[in-house]
GUNULO-647067 format. One record per residue (C-alpha): residue number from 1; residue in three letters; x, z, y. Coordinates in nm, 2 decimals. Example, Ala and Ser with C-alpha at 12.3 -4.5 7.8 and 13.67 -1.06 7.14 Angstrom:
  seq  type      xx      zz      yy
    1   Ala    1.23    0.78   -0.45
    2   Ser    1.37    0.71   -0.11
***
This chain:
  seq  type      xx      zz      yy
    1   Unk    1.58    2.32    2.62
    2   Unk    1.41    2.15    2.94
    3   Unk    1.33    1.78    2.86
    4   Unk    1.52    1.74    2.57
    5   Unk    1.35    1.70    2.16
    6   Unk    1.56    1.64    1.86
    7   Unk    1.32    1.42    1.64
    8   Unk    1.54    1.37    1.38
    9   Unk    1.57    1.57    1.06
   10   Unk    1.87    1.82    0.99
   11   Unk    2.20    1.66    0.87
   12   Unk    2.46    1.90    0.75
   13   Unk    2.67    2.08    1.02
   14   Unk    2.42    1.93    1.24
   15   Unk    2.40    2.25    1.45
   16   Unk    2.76    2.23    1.51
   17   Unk    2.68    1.88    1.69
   18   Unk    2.39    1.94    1.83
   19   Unk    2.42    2.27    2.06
   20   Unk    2.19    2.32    2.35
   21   Unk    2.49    2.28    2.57
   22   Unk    2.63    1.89    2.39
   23   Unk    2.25    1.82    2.43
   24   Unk    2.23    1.92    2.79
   25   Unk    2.53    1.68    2.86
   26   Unk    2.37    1.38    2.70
   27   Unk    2.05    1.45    2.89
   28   Unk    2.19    1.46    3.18
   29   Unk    2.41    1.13    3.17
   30   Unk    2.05    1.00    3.06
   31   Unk    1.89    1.10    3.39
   32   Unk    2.13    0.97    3.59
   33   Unk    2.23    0.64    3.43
   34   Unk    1.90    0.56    3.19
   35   Unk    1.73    0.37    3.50
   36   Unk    2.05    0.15    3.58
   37   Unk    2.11    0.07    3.24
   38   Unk    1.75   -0.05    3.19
   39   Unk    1.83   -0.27    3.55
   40   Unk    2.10   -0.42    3.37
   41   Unk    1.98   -0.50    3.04
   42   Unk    1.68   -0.67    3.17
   43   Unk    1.92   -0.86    3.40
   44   Unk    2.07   -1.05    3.11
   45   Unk    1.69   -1.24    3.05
   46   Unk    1.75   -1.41    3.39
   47   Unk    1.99   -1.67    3.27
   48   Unk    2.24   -1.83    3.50
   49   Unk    2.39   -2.12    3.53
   50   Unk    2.76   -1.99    3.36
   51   Unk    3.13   -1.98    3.58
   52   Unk    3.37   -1.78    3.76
   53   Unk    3.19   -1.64    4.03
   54   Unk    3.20   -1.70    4.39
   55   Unk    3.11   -1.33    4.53
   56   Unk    3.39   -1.19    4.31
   57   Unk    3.70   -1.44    4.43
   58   Unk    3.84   -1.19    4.64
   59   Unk    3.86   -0.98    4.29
   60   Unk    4.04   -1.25    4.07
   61   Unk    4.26   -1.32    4.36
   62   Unk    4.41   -0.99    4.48
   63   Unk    4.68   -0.80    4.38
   64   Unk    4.58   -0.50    4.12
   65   Unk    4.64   -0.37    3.81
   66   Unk    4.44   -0.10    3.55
   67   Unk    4.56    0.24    3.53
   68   Unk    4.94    0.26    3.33
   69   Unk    4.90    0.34    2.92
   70   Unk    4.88    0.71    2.81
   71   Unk    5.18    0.71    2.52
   72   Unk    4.93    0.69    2.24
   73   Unk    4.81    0.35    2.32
   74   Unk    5.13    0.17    2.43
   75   Unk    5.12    0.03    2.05
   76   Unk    4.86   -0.12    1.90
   77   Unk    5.02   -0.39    1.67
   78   Unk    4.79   -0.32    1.39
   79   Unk    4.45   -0.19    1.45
   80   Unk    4.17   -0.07    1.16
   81   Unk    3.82   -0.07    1.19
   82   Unk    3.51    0.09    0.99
   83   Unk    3.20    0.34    1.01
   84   Unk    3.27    0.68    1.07
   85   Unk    3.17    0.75    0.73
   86   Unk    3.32    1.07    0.60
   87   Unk    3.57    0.87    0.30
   88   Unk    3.62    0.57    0.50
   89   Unk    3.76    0.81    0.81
   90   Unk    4.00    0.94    0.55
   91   Unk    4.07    0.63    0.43
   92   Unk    4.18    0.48    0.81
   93   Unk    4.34    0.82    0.90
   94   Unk    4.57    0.74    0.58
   95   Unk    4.61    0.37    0.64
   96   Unk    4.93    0.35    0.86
   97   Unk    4.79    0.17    1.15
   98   Unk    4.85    0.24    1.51
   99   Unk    4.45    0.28    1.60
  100   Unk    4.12    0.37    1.43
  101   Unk    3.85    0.18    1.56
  102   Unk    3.58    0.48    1.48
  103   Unk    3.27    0.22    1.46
  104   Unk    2.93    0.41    1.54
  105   Unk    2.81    0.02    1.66
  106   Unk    2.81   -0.26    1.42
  107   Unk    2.96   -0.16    1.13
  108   Unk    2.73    0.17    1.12
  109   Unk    2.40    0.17    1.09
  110   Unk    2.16    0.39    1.33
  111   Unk    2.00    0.58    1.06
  112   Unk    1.95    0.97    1.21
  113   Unk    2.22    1.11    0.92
  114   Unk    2.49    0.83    1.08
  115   Unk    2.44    0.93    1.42
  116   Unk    2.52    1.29    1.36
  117   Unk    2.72    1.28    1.04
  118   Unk    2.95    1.08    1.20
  119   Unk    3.03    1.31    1.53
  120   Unk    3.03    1.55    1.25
  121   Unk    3.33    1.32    1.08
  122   Unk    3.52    1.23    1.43
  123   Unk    3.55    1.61    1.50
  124   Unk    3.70    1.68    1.18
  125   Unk    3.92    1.36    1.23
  126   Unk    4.01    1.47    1.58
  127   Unk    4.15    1.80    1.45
  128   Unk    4.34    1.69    1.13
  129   Unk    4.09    1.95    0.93
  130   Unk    3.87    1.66    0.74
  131   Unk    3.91    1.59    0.38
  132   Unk    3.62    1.46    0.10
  133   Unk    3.52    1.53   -0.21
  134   Unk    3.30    1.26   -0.39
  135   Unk    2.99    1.32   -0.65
  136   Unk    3.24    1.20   -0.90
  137   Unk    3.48    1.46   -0.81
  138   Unk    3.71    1.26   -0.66
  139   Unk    3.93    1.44   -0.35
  140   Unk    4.01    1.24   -0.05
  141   Unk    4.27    1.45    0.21
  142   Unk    4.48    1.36    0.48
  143   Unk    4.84    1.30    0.37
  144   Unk    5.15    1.43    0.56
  145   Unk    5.35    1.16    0.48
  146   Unk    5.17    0.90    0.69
  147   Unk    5.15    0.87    1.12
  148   Unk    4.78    0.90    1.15
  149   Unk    4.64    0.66    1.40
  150   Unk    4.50    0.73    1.74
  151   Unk    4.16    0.73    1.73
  152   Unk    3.93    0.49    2.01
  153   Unk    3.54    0.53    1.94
  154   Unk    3.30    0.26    1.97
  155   Unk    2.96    0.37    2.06
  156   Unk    2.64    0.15    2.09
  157   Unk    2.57   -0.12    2.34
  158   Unk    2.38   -0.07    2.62
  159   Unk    2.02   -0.23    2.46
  160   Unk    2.02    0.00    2.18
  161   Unk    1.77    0.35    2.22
  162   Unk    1.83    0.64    2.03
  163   Unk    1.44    0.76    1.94
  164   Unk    1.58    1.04    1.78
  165   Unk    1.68    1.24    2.05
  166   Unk    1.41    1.21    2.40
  167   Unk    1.47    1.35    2.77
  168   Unk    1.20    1.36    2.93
  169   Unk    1.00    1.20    2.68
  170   Unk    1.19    0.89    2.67
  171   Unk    1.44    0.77    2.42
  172   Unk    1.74    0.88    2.51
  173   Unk    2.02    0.55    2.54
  174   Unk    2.24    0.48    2.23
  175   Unk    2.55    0.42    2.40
  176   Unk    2.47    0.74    2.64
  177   Unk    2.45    0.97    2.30
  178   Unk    2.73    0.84    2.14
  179   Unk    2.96    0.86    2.42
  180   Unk    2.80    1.22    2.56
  181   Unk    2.83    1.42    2.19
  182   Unk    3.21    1.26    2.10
  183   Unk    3.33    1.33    2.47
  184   Unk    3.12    1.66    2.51
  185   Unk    3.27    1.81    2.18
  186   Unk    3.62    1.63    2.21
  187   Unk    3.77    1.55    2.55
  188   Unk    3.95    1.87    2.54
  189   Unk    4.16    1.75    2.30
  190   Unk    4.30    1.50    2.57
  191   Unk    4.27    1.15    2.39
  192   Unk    3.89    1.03    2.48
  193   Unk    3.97    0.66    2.42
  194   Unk    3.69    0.40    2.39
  195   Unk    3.59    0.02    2.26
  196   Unk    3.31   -0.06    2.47
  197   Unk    3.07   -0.36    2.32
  198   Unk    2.81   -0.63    2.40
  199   Unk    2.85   -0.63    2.80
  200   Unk    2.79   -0.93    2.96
  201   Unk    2.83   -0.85    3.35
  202   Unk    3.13   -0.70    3.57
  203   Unk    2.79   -0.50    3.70
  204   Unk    2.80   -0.33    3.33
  205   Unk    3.14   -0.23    3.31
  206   Unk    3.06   -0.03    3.69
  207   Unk    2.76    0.18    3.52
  208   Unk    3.05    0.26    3.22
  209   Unk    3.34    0.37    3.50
  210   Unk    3.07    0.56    3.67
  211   Unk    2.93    0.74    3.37
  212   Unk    3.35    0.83    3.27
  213   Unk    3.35    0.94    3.63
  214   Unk    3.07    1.19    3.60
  215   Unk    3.13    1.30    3.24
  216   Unk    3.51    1.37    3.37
  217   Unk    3.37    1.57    3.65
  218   Unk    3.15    1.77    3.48
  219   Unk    3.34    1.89    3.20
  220   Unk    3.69    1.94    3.45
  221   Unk    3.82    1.66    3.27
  222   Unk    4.11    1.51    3.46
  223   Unk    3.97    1.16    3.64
  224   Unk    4.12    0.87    3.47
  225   Unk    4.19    1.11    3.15
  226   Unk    3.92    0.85    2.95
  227   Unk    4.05    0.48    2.87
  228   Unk    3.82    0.24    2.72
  229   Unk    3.90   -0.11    2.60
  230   Unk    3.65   -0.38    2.64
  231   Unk    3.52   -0.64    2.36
  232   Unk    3.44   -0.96    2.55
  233   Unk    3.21   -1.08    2.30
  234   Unk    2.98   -1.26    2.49
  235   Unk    3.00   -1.62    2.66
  236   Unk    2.88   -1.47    3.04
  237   Unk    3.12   -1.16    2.98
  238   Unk    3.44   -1.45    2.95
  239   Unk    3.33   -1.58    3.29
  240   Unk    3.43   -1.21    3.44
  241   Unk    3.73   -1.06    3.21
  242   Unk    3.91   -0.98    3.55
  243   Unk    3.61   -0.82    3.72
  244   Unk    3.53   -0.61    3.42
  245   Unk    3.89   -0.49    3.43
  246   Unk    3.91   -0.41    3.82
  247   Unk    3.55   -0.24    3.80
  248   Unk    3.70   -0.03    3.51
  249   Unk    4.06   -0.05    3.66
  250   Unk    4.15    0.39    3.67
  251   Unk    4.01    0.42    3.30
  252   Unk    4.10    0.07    3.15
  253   Unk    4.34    0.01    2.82
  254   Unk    4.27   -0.38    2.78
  255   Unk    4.03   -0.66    2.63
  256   Unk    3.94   -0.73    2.23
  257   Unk    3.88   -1.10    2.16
  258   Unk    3.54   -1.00    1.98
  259   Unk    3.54   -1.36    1.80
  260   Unk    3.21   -1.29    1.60
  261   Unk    2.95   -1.19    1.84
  262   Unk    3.13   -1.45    2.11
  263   Unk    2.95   -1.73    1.86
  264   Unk    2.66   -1.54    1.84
  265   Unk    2.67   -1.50    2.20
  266   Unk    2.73   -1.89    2.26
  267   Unk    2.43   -1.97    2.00
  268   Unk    2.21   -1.74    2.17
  269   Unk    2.22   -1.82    2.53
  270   Unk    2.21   -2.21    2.46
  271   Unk    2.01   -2.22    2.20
  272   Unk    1.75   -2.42    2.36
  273   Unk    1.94   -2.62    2.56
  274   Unk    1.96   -2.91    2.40
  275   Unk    2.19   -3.12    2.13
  276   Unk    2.51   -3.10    2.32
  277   Unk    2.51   -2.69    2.31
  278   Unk    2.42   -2.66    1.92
  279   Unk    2.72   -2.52    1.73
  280   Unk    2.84   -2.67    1.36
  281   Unk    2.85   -2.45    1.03
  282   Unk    3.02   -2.14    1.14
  283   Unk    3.28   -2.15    0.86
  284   Unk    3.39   -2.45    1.02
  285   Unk    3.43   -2.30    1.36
  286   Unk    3.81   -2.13    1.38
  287   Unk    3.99   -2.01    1.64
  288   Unk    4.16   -2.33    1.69
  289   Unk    3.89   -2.56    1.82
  290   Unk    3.92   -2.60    2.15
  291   Unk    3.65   -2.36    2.32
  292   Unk    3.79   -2.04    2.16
  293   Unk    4.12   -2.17    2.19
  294   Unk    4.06   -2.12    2.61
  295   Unk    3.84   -1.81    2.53
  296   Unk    4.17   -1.63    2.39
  297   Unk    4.42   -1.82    2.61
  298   Unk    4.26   -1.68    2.91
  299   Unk    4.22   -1.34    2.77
  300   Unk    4.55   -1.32    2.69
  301   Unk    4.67   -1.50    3.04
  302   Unk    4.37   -1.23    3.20
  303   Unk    4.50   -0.88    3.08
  304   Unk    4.86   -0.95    3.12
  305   Unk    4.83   -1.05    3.49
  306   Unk    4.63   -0.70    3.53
  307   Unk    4.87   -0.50    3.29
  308   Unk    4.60   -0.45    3.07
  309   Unk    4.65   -0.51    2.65
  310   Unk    4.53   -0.81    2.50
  311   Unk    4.39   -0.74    2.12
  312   Unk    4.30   -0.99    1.89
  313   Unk    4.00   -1.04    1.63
  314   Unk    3.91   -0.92    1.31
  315   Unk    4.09   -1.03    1.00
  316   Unk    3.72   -0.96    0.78
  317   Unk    3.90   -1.06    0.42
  318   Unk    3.94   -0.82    0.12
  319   Unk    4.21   -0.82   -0.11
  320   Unk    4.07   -0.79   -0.46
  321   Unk    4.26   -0.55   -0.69
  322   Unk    4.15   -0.73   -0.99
  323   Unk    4.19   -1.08   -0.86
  324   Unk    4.51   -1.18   -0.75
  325   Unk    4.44   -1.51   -0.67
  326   Unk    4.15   -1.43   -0.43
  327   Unk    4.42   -1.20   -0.28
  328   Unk    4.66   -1.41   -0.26
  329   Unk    4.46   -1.64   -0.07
  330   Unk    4.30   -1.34    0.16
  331   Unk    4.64   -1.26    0.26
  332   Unk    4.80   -1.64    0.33
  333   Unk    4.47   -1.69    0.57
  334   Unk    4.54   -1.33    0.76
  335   Unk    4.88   -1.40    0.80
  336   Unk    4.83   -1.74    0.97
  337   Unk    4.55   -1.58    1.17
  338   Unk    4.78   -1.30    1.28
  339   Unk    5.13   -1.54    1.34
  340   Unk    4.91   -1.73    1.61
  341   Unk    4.75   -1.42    1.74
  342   Unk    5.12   -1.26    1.79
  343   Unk    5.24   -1.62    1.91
  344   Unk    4.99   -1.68    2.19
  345   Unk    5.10   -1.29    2.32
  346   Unk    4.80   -1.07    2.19
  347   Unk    4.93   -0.70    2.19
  348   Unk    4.77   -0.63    1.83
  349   Unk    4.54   -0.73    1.61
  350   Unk    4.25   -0.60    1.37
  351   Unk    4.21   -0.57    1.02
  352   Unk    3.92   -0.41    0.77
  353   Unk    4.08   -0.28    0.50
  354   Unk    4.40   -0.08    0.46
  355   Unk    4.60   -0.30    0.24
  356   Unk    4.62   -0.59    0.54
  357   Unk    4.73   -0.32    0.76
  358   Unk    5.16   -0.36    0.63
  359   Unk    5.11   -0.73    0.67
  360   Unk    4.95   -0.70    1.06
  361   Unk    5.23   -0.49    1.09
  362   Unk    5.49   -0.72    0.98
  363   Unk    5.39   -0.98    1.16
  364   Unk    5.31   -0.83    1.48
  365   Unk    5.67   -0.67    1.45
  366   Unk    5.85   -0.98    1.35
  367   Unk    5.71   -1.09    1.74
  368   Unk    5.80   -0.78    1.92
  369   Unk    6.09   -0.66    1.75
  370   Unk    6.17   -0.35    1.99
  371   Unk    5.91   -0.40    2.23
  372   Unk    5.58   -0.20    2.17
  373   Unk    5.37   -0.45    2.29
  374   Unk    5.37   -0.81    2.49
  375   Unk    5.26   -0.70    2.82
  376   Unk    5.59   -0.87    2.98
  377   Unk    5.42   -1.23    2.81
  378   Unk    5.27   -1.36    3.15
  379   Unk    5.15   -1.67    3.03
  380   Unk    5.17   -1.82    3.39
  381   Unk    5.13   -2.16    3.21
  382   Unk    4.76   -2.09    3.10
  383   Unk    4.48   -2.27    3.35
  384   Unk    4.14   -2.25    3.18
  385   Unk    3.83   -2.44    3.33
  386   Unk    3.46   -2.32    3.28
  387   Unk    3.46   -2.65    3.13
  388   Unk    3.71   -2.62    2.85
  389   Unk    3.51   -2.23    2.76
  390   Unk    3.15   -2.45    2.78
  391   Unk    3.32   -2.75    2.58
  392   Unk    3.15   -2.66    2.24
  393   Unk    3.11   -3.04    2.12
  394   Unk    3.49   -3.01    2.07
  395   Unk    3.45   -2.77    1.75
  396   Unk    3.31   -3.13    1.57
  397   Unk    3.16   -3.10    1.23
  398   Unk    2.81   -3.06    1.17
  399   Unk    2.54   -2.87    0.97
  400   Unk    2.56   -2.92    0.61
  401   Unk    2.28   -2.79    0.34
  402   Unk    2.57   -2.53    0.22
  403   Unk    2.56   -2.38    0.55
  404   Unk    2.20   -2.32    0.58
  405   Unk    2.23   -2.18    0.18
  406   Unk    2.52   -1.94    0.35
  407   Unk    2.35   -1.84    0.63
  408   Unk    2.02   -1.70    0.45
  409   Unk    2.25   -1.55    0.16
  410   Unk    2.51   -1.38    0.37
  411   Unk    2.20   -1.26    0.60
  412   Unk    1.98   -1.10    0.40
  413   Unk    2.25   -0.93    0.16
  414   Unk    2.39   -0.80    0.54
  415   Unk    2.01   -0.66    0.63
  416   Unk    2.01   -0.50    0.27
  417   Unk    2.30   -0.32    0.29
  418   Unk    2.19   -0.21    0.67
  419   Unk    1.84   -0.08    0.55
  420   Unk    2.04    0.14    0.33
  421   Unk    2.24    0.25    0.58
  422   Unk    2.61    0.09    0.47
  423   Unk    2.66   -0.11    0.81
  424   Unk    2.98   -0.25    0.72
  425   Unk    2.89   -0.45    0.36
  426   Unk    3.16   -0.64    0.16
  427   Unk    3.02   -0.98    0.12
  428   Unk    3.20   -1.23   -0.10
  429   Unk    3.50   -1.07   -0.01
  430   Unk    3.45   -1.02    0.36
  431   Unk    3.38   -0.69    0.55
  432   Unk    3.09   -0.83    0.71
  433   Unk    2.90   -0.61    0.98
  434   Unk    2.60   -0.69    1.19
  435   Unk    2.80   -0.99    1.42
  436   Unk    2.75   -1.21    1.06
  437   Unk    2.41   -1.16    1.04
  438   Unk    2.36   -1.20    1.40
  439   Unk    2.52   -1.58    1.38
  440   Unk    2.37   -1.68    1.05
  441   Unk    2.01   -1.62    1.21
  442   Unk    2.07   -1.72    1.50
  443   Unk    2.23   -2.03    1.43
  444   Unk    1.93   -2.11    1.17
  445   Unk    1.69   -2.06    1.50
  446   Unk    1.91   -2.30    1.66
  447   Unk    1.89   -2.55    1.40
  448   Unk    1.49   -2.55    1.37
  449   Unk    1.44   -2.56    1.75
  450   Unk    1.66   -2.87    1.84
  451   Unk    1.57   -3.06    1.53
  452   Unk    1.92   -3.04    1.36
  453   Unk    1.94   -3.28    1.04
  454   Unk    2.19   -3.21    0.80
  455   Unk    2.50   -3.42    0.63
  456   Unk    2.23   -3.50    0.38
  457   Unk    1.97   -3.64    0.58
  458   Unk    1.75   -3.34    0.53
  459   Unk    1.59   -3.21    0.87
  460   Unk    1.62   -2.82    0.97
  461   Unk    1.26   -2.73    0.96
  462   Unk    1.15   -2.35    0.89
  463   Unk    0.96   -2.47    0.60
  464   Unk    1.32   -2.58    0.43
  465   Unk    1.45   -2.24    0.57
  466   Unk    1.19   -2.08    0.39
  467   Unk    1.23   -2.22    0.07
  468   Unk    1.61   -2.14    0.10
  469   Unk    1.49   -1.83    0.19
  470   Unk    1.26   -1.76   -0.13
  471   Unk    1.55   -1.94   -0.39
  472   Unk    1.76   -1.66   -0.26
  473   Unk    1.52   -1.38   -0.29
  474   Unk    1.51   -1.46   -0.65
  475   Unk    1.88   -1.49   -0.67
  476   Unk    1.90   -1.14   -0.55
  477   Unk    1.61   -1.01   -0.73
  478   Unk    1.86   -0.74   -0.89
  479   Unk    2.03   -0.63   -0.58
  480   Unk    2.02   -0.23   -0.54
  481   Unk    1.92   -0.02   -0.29
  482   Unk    1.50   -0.12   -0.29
  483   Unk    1.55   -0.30    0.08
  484   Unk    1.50   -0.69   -0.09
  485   Unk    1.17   -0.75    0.03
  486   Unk    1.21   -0.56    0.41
  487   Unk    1.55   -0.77    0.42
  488   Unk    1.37   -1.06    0.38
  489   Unk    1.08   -1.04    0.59
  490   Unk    1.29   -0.90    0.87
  491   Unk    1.53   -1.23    0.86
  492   Unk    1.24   -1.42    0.85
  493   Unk    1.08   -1.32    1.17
  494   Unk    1.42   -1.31    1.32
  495   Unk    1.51   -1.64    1.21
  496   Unk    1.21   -1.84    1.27
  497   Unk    0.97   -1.67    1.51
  498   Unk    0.85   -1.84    1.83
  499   Unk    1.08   -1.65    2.09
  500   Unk    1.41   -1.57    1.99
  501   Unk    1.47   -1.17    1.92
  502   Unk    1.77   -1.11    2.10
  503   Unk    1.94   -0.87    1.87
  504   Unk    1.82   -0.82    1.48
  505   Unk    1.90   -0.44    1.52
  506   Unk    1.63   -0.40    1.73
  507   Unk    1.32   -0.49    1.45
  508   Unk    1.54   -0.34    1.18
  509   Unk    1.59    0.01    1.36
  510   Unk    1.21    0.01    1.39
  511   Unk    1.21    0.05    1.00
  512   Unk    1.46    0.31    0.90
  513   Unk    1.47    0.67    0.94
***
């Protein structure tokens, strides 16, 4: 085929993928978008001064709404998410929910047998036909018995290559291969739904509408037959919720309150600006300080206005089978988590493992009662401020030593489970994906560079970072998988070097296969 290598090796039913006419489709979104998309992402290293934008008034002030739901998303109380591994599908298919967030982004990891594996997985899931059998002899089918969930695909951001697969000797974009083999292989089906992640400019969300635009067009897909739902999980991205919906407005299904990588986000693009912009421990940061308080108010207030669906954050806990008390306690903080979620008027809500989808569900339906969703809750009341969304002294607290001790643990047993390619790792009983390990560097970069001291007097230097660092090493000296001493010296450089690495998955993905 003209321009386009496959570097990877073969994965199983690869071919299947992998045809010289899925390929051709993927290389030809590449040519056409690849030189935009790079635009773009280097546009997000000339940092701005953050608020609603001027040039964009007209947009916040006129009188539009997205594209009406198709029937299959008008409820999403109760929303699942996880890698598009082959069990795990099964396991969401099963799970009762109303969506499957199919993760090929931060909860997978970009190892070559992932990428392709998992369109491998998605087709079967799109069809009904996929069922498991493990190397214990376990069998994993779809039951009958159970509404299976719609199914809304989140590929890659738009930094993230794909070296595995070149046109025109380039890597081809992540986000461009993800999308271009699920649509190519899929869309006739007539349910190509989308999360789309990490944006941080109305300008981003145009290049998606006009990549949906040309995929539709070239495969006689009807326009507007795609609807993606956006994560605002980045601080500039909540300065432009409305113009990321009216850029996407014909193929738009709502917003996700991406709580994770919004601190990340925050930590990252203040993180040298001084005391007033340095952010707490993180497990002391919930979605009741003030700052993400006005982050979901106005997302809520943003895609009602524009008829779009609000969906709230991840509930990360897992119930433990053979703890009941830990359960007990997962479940009491989910529930609280959802009951204001449903409260303030979000539409749904997402959880990471299938026994907290029946109490989503209850909650979420204890709020709606008949309705499918809360798209008649206007909020009119809500008036949020670039202020109140750049007030991050109102969180309070402070970094303790047991922070610091977190943050090393949680990211270098994260970066160990990713080397091996398990992107969504349960961590002291959280499903933790790559957002964790994003904030626990990050905020340990932060820390160092504005000469943070701790609750005990201690200072934040990398030489105390390191020593954390090498206490846990030994602490984990038995972990499986072989990736202890790559985890280690990849959080390290991440953590500590001179300039800040703007995502940890681009180092790592230099190091797997």
């Amino acid at each position: 085929m003209s321009g386009v290598r496959v570097l990877g090796g073969e994965v199983e039913r690869g071919d299947e993928i992998l045809t010289p006419d899925a390929l051709e489709f993927v290389a030809g979104l590449h040519r056409d978008f690849a030189a935009t998309r790079d635009e773009l992402v280097a546009r997000r290293a000339r940092r701005r001064p953050l608020g609603f934008l001027p040039e964009t008034r007209a947009v916040r002030d006129g009188d539009w709404k997205v594209a009406e739901a198709p029937e299959p998303l008008r409820d999403r109380r109760v929303e699942i998410t996880g890698p598009t591994e082959r069990k795990m599908t099964i396991n969401a298919l099963n799970s009762g929910a109303k969506v499957w967030l199919a993760d090929l982004e931060d909860a997978n990891t970009p190892h070559w047998h992932n990428v392709v594996s998992g369109q491998v997985n998605l087709y079967d899931a799109a069809r009904g036909t996929i069922d498991h059998t493990s190397p214990e002899g376990k069998r994993y089918t779809l039951r009958d018995d159970v509404a299976r969930p719609t199914i809304v695909v989140r590929p890659r951001g738009w930094h993230l290559p794909e070296r595995h697969v070149e046109v025109d000797g380039e890597p081809a974009v992540g986000a461009l291969v993800d999308f271009g083999l699920h649509f190519f292989h899929n869309a006739e089906l007539g349910k190509p739904y989308y999360y789309l992640p990490k944006m941080e400019s109305h300008l981003e969300a145009r290049l998606w509408n006009d990549v949906f635009t040309a995929a539709q067009e070239r495969l006689g897909v009807p326009h507007g037959t795609i609807r993606a739902t956006v994560l605002i999980e980045t601080i500039p991205a909540a300065f432009e919720m409305e113009e990321i919906l009216y850029e996407l407005r014909d193929h738009a299904s709502g917003l996700n309150a991406g709580r994770w990588d919004y601190l990340f986000s925050i930590i990252k693009y203040f993180r040298d600006a001084g005391p007033d912009f340095v952010l707490p421990d993180r497990n002391s940061i919930t979605m009741t300080v003030p700052f993400m308080r006005a982050y979901t108010e106005l997302l809520v207030r943003t895609c009602h206005k524009r008829g779009a669906f609000a969906m709230g954050g991840m509930a990360a806990f897992i119930p433990n089978r053979r703890d009941p008390e830990v359960t007990e306690r997962a479940l009491a903080k989910v529930r609280d988590d959802k009951r204001r979620e449903a409260g303030d008027g979000f539409d749904g809500s997402w959880v990471a493992h299938p026994d907290l989808v029946p109490v989503c569900a209850e909650i979420f339906g204890q709020e709606l009662g008949d309705k499918p969703n809360q798209l008649d809750e206007l909020r009119p009341e809500v008036s949020v401020t670039a202020e109140q969304l750049l007030d991050f002294k109102s969180a309070g607290g402070g970094a303790t030593r047991a922070g610091v001790e977190s943050a090393v643990d949680v990211g270098v047993r994260y970066l160990v489970s990713w080397l091996g390619g398990n992107g969504a790792a349960a961590i002291h009983n959280l499903m933790e994906d790559a957002a964790t390990a994003e904030i626990s560097r990050s905020q340990l970069w932060q820390w160092v560079h504005n000469g943070v001291v701790l609750d005990d007097g201690t200072p934040v230097t990398a030489d105390l970072v390191r020593d954390v660092l090498a206490r846990v090493k030994d602490d984990l000296d038995d972990l499986d998988g072989g990736h202890l001493d790559l985890a280690v010296e990849l959080f390290e450089r991440v953590a500590l070097s001179d300039e800040f690495v703007d995502f940890l998955t681009l180092p790592a993905y230099e190091r797997i296969g």
